[in-house]
N, C-alpha and C positions, 0 to 999 in steps of 0.2 A: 498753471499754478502748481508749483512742487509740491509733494506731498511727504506727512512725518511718515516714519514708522509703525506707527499704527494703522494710519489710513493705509499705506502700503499693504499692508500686512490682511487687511480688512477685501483691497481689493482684489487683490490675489486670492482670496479664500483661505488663508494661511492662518498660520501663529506668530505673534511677535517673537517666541520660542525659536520658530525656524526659522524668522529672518536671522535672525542674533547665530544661529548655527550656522547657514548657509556665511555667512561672512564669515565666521570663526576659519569654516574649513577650505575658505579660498572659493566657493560657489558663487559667491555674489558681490560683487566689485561696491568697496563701501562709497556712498555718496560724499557732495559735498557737505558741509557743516556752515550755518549761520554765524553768527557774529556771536550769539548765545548759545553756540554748541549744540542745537537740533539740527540733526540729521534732515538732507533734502533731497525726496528720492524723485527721478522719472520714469518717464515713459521706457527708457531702458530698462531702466530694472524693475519696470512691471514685468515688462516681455521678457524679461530673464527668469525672474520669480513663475512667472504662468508654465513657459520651458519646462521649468525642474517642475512644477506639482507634475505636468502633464505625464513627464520621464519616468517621474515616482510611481504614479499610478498605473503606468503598462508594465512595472517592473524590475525599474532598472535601479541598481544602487548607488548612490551621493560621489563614492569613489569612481563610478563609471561615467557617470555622468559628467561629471568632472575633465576627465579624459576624452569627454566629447566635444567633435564642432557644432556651433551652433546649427550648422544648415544641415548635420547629421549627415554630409555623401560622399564621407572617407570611405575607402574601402572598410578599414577594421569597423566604423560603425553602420556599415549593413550587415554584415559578417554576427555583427549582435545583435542584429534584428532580427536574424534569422536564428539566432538560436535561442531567441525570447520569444519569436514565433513558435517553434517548437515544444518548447516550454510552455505558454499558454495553450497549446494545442492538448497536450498531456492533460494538462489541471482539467480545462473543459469535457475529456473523457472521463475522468475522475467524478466530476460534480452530476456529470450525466447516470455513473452507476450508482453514486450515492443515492440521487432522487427517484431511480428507480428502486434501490432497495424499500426507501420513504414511503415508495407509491404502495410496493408489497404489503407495507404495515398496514396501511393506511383500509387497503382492500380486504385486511385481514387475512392476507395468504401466508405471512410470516410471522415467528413469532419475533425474531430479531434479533435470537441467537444464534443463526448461522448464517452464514453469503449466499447472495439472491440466486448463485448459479444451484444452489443446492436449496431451493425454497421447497421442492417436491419435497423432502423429510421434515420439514419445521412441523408443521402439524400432529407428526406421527408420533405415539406414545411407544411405539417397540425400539426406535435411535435411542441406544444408553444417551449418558450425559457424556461419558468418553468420548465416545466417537463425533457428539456436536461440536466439542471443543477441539479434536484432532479435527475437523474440518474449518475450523477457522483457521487454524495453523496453517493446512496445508494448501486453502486459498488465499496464503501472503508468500508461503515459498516457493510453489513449482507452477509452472510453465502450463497452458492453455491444452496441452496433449493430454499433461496424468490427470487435469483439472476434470476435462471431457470424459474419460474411462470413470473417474468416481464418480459424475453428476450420472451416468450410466448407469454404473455398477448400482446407485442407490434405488436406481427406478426399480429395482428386480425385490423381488421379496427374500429376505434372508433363507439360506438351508440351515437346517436343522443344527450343522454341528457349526456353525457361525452363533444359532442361536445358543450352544453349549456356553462356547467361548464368552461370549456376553454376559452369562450367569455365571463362569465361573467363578470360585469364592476365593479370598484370600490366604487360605488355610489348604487349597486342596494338597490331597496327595501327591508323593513322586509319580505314582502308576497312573492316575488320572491326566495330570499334565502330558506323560510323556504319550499315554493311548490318544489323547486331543489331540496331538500334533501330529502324529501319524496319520491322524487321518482327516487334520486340516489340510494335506499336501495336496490330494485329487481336486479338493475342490480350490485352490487355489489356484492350482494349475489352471482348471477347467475356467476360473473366471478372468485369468490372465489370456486364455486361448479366448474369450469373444472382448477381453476388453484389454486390446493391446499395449497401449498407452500404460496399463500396470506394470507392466513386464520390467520399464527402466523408470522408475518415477521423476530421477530427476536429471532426465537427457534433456530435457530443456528450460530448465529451471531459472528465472533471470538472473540470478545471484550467480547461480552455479551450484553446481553438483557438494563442492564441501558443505557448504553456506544450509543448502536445503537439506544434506544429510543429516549438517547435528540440530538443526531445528526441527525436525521430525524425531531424533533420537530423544531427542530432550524430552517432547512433546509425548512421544508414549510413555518412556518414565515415569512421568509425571500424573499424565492423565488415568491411567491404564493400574490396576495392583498387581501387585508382586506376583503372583500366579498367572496372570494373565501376557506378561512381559519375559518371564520364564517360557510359555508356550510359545511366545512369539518368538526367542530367542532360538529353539528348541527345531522349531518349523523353516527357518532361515536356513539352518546348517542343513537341513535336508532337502528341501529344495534346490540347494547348493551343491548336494552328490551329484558328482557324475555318476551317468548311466543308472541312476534310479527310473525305474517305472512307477507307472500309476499303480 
């Protein structure tokens, strides 16, 4: 016994919505029609109809589908399998570090403002708010190397003139800024010589080295005061002399 569009629609777990589309855009070969103009669908276009949800649901979209054989063993349509395999592979590591970050909260090890590779600082009241938000930044731009040297660099307890730099005020002096930066060099250096991955932040950066530069540029601007951006700027060019010593 045929069946209308409704029941179709009902047995396929569908919408009469996407029947009515999948015909619109050529997916679903229209039935015959009664004497009284209702539609009479079969067994065909159940199995056609079940196809597309199934296609839908691993992925694939209406225009590919479309371009597909039914028995799916063209070369081009494994070629898309594998790169929807891939693609699902990706999401699935994705959903895995999210519910780990979830599981952090949950344990109360984080507080949820920074990424889980950096959950040793979430509890700590000495991390400014700068530096929780420049680590959000700089766990979407660079690369697993500078990721490692900062989840590092955090374990260690700050020096004294790191702690300067942290308190310094928006207002300070020329002589202030410029004596801070003088002698943020040694210890920069010093924390670039045990955490090497500092040294080029965004040699591996997914994006790429522009991509990650001005999203960090941006990112201190912004998070960082005028005085503090000034040092930084300050501390750049001289670590940049040639032939300076410590």
């Amino acid at each position: 016994m045929p069946w209308s569009t409704r029941e179709i629609a009902e047995l396929a777990g569908t919408s009469l919505r996407a029947v009515r589309h999948y015909h619109h855009i050529g997916l679903l070969d229209e039935p015959d029609r009664l004497s009284n103009g209702y539609k009479q669908y079969g067994v065909d276009h159940l199995v056609r109809l079940l196809r597309i949800k199934r296609l839908v649901a691993l992925g694939f979209s209406l225009s590919r589908i479309g371009e597909m054989r039914d028995d799916g063993d063209s070369r081009e349509d494994l070629s898309e399998l594998r790169a929807l395999d891939e693609e699902l592979e990706a999401t699935i590591d994705r959903l895995r570090q999210a519910r780990a970050e979830v599981g952090a909260l949950l344990r109360r090890k984080g507080r949820g403002d920074v990424p889980l590779r950096f959950v040793t600082v979430d509890g700590r009241s000495d991390v400014p708010e700068a530096d929780r938000g420049f680590l959000t930044v700089v766990d979407t731009v660079l690369g697993p190397g500078a990721l490692g040297a900062y989840a590092d660099l955090l374990d260690e307890s700050p020096d004294a003139v790191a702690l300067e730099f942290n308190d310094l005020p928006d207002d300070a002096d020329e002589e202030t800024r410029r004596s801070l930066a003088e002698r943020l060099v040694p210890y920069v250096r010093a924390l670039r010589a045990r955490h090497s991955g500092l040294s080029d932040l965004t040699s591996d950066a997914p994006g790429g080295r522009r991509h990650a530069s001005r999203a960090i540029e941006e990112a201190l601007t912004h998070l960082y005061n005028p005085a503090q951006v000034d040092v930084m700027g300050r501390l750049g060019r001289l670590l940049a002399e040639p032939g300076r010593t410590e």
